[in-house]
Structures are given as structure tokens and as C-alpha cells.
Kinemage of the C-alpha trace (Angstrom):
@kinemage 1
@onewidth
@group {chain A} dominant
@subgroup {mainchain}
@vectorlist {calphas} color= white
{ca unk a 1} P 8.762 1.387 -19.004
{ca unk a 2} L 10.408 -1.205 -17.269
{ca unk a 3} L 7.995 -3.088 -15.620
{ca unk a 4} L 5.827 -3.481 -18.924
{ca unk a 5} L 9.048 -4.538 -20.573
{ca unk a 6} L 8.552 -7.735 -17.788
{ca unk a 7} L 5.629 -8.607 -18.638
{ca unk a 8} L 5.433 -8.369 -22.941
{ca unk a 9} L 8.766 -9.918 -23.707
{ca unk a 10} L 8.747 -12.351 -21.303
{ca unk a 11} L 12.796 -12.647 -21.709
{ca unk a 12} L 13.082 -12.865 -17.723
{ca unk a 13} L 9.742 -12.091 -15.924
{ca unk a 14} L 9.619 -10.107 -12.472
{ca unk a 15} L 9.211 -13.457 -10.571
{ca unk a 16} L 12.525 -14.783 -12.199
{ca unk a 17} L 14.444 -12.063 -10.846
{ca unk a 18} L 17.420 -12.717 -7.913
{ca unk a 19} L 16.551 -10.700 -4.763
{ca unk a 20} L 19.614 -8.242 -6.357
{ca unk a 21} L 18.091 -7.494 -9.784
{ca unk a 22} L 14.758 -5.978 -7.938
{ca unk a 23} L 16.762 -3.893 -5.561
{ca unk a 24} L 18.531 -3.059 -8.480
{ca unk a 25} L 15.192 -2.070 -9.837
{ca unk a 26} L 13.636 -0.849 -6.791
{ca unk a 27} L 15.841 1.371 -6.365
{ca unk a 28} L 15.669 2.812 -10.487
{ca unk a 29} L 11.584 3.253 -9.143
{ca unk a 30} L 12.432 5.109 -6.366
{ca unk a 31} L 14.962 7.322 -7.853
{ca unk a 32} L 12.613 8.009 -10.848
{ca unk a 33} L 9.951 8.683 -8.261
{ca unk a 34} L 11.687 11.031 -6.509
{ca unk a 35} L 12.482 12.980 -9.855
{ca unk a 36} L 8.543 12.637 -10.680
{ca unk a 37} L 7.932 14.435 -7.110
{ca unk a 38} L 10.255 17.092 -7.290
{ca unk a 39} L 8.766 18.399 -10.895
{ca unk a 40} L 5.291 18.552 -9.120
{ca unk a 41} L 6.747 20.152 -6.348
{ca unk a 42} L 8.353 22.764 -8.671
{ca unk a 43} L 4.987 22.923 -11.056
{ca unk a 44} L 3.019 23.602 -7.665
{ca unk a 45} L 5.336 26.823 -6.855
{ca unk a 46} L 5.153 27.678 -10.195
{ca unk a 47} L 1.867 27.759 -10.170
{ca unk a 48} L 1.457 29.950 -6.727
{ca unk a 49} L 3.744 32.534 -8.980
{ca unk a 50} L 1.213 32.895 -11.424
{ca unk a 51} L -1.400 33.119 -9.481
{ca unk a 52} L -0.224 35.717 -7.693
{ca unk a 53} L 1.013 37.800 -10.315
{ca unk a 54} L -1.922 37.313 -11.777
{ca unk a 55} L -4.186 38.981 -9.126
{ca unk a 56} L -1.741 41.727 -8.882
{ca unk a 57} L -1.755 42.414 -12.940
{ca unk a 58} L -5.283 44.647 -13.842
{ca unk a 59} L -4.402 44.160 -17.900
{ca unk a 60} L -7.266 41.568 -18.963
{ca unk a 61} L -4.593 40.471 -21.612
{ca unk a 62} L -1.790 39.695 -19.476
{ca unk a 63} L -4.389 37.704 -16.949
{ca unk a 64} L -5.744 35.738 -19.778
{ca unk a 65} L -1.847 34.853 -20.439
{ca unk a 66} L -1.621 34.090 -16.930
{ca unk a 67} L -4.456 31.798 -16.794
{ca unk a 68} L -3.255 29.714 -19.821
{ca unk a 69} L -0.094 29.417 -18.369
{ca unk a 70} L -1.635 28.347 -14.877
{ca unk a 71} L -3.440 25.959 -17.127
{ca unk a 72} L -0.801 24.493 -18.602
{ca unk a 73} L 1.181 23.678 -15.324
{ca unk a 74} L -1.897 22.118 -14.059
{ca unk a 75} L -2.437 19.859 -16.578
{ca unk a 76} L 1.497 18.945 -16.570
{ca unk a 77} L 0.761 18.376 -12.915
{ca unk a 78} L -2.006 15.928 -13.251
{ca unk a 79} L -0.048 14.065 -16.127
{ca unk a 80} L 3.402 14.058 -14.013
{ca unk a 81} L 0.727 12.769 -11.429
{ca unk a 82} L -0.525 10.141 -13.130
{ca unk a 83} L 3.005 8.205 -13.531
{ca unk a 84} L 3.847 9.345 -9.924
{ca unk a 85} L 0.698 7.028 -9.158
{ca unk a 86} L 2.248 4.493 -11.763
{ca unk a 87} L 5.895 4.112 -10.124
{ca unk a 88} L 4.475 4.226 -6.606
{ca unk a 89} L 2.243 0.808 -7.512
{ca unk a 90} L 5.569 -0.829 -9.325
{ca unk a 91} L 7.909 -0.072 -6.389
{ca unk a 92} L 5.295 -1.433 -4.206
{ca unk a 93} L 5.119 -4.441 -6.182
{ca unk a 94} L 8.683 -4.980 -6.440
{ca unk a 95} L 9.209 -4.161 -3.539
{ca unk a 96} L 6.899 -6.958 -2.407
{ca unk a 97} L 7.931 -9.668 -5.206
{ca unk a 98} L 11.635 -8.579 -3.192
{ca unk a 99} L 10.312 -9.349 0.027
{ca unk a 100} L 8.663 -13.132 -1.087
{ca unk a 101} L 11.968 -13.404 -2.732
{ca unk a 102} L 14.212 -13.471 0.333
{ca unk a 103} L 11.839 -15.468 1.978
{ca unk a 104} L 12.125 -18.097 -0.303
{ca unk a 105} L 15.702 -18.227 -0.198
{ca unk a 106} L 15.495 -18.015 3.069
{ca unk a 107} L 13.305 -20.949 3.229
{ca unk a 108} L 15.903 -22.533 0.832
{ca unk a 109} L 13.553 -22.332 -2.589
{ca unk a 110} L 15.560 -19.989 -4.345
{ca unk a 111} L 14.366 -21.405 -7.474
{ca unk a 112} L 11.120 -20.248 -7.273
{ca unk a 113} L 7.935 -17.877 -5.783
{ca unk a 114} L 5.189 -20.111 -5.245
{ca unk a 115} L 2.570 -17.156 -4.044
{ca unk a 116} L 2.722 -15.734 -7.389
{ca unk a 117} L 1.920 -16.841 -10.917
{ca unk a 118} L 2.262 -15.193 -14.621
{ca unk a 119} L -1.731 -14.761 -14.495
{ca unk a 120} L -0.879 -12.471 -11.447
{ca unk a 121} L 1.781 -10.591 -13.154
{ca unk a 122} L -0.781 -9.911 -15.906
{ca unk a 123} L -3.663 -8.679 -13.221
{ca unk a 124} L -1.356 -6.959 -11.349
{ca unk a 125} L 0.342 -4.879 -14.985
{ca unk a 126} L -3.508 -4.099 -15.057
{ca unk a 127} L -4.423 -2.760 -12.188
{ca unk a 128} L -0.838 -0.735 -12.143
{ca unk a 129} L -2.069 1.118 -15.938
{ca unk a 130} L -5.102 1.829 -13.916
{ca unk a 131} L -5.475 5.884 -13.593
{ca unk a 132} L -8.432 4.855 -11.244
{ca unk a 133} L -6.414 2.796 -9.069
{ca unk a 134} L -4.348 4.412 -6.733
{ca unk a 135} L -1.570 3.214 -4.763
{ca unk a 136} L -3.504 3.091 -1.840
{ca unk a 137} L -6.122 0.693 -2.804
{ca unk a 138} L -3.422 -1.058 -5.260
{ca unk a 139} L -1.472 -1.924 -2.046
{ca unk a 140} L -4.484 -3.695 -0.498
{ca unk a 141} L -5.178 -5.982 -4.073
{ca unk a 142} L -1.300 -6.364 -4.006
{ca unk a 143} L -1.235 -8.336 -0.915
{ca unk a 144} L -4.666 -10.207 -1.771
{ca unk a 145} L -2.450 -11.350 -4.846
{ca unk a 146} L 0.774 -12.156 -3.381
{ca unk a 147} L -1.443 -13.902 -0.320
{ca unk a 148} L 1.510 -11.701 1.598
{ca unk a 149} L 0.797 -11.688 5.189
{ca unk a 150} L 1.112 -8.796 8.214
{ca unk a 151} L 4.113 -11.413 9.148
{ca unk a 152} L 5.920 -11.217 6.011
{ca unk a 153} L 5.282 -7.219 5.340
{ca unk a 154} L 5.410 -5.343 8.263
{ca unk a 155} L 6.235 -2.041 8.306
{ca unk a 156} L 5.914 -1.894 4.209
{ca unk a 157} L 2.134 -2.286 4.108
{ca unk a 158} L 0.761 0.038 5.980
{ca unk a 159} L 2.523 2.750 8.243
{ca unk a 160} L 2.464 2.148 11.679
{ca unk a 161} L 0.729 3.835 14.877
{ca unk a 162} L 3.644 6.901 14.987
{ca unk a 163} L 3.332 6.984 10.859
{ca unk a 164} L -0.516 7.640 11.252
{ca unk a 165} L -0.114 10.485 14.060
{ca unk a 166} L 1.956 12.402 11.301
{ca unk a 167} L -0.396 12.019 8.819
{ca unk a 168} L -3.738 13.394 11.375
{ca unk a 169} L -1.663 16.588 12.263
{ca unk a 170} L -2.011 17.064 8.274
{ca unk a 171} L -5.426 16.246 7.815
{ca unk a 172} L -5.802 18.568 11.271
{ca unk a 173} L -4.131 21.395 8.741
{ca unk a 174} L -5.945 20.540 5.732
{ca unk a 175} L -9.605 20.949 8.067
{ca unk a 176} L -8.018 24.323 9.441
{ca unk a 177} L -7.869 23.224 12.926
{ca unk a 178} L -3.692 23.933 12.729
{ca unk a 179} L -2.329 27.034 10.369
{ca unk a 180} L 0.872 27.458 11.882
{ca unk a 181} L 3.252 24.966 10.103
{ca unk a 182} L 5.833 24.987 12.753
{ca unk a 183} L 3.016 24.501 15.616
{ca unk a 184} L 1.744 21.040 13.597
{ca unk a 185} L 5.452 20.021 13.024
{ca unk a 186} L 6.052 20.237 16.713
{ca unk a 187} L 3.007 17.778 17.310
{ca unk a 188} L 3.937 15.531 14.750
{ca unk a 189} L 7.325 15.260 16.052
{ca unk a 190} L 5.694 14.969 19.730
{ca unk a 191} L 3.552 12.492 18.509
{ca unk a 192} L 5.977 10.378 16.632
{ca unk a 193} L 8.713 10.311 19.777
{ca unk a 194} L 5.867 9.285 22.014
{ca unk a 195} L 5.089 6.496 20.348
{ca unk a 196} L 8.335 4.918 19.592
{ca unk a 197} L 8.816 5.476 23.868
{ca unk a 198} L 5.777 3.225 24.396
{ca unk a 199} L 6.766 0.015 24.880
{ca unk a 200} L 5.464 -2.583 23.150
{ca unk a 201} L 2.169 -4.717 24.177
């Protein structure tokens, strides 16, 4: 895992890296993300199978083998989960560590990060191994870390107005209050082009 790698040998720690070695790695975290997503995804439909064939099959011996194999998926889910929730939190923080990077240079201190120190790293490799953190509260102690302001991360830390209305039309299908899936998509799309025609103030 690369980002432990950082932080036990200590050869070049994440807050030595040049803004192109944690794209470079950003981009490894996002691609094995994406990887990590699309076995859930596949697990998940896997699972509907089962669970279908299963209430069609009356054999108690073939449901029992149905049930194990449901099982089984399910607890592959959770563990494919659990480093899905691991990657998110180190993209996010190199992602961030990227951000006070360019600001530096920007600010011509290439040669260093002053808003973060190797007792942060260490905190911050905690909090990632964390099964009971999730990214979402990890994003919030991230920032308190970093000291990274609204200024420096906006539009990384949290999503904006038009990003929220997508995520209510799912909550609004999760409650019930929208089954048709191309109905909600139509409001979320409605939602999201309204916004960005707002002008700003």
C-alpha cells in the first residue's frame, strides 16, 4: 500500500513529493478506486441474481446454497468496501498535500509545506486505517490538519449547491418519494442546469 510505504520507510515522505509525483499518485488512487467500485458494482448484481433465483428455487438444498453464496458476496462486498473507504481518504489527502503543494510553489517555497508536519502524516496514516472513519468525516479532520482553507480548496472539499441537488433527488429515492429512475434523473439534471444559470452573488 502505497501511502503506508510513505510513512514507514521514510525514504521520501508524502510532504517531500514535487506537485508531479502526487498526481502521479493521485491518479494510481483514483484508478485503483475506480477498479475497487466496479467489483462492488458487479458483487451487488451478483447478488440481485441470487436472490432472485433463490426465491424462484422451492429445493431447501439449493436455497441453502444460494444463501451461502449470497453470503459470501456480501462479505466480499463489505471487505472490497472497506479499502474503497481506504483509497477515497488517501486520494483526498493527496489530493490536498497536491493542492498546498502548488501553492507553495506558487508562493515561491517550493522547498517546503509549512501547514503540515511528520506528526500529521502519522495522525493522518491513523485516521486513514480507521474502518470507523469514513471519508466523509476524514475530509473534515483533513482540513483541520492541513489548516487548508475554503480559499485554498474549493470545489474539492465539499460539493457545491448544484452537487447537493443531485444528491437530495437520491435521498428523495432512497425515502420513496421518487421510483421512477428516469423521472429523478430528469430533476437532477433540472436541478443541476439551474444552478450553474444562477449567477453568482
Amino acid at each position: 500500500m502505497a501511502f503506508f510505504e510513505w510513512l514507514t520507510k521514510r525514504k521520501r515522505r508524502l510532504s517531500q513529493m514535487t506537485r508531479a509525483e502526487l498526481r502521479r499518485q493521485e491518479l494510481l488512487l483514483e484508478k485503483d478506486r475506480k477498479q475497487l467500485l466496479n467489483k462492488i458494482t458487479k458483487l451487488a448484481k451478483d447478488k440481485q441474481g441470487l436472490f432472485e433465483r433463490g426465491a424462484e428455487e422451492k429445493t431447501p438444498e439449493l436455497r441453502r446454497m444460494f444463501a451461502q453464496e449470497f453470503e459470501l458476496r456480501t462479505t466480499e462486498q463489505l471487505m472490497l468496501s472497506r479499502q474503497l473507504n481506504i483509497r477515497s481518504k488517501e486520494a483526498m489527502t493527496v489530493s490536498r498535500i497536491r493542492m498546498l503543494r502548488e501553492n507553495a510553489d506558487r508562493a515561491g517555497q517550493s522547498g517546503k509545506l509549512g501547514l503540515i508536519s511528520e506528526v500529521d502524516i502519522l495522525r493522518l496514516g491513523k485516521l486513514i486505517e480507521s474502518d470507523a472513519i469514513k471519508a466523509e468525516v476524514y475530509q473534515e479532520r483533513l482540513d483541520e490538519i492541513l489548516s487548508v482553507g475554503a480559499g485554498v480548496d474549493e470545489g474539492a472539499a465539499s460539493l457545491s449547491e448544484a452537487g447537493e441537488s443531485v444528491v437530495k433527488v437520491w435521498e428523495k429515492m432512497d425515502a420513496g418519494a421518487i421510483t421512477d429512475a428516469t423521472e429523478a434523473f430528469d430533476e437532477a439534471d433540472r436541478s443541476v442546469r439551474e444552478r450553474h444559470a444562477m449567477p453568482e452573488g
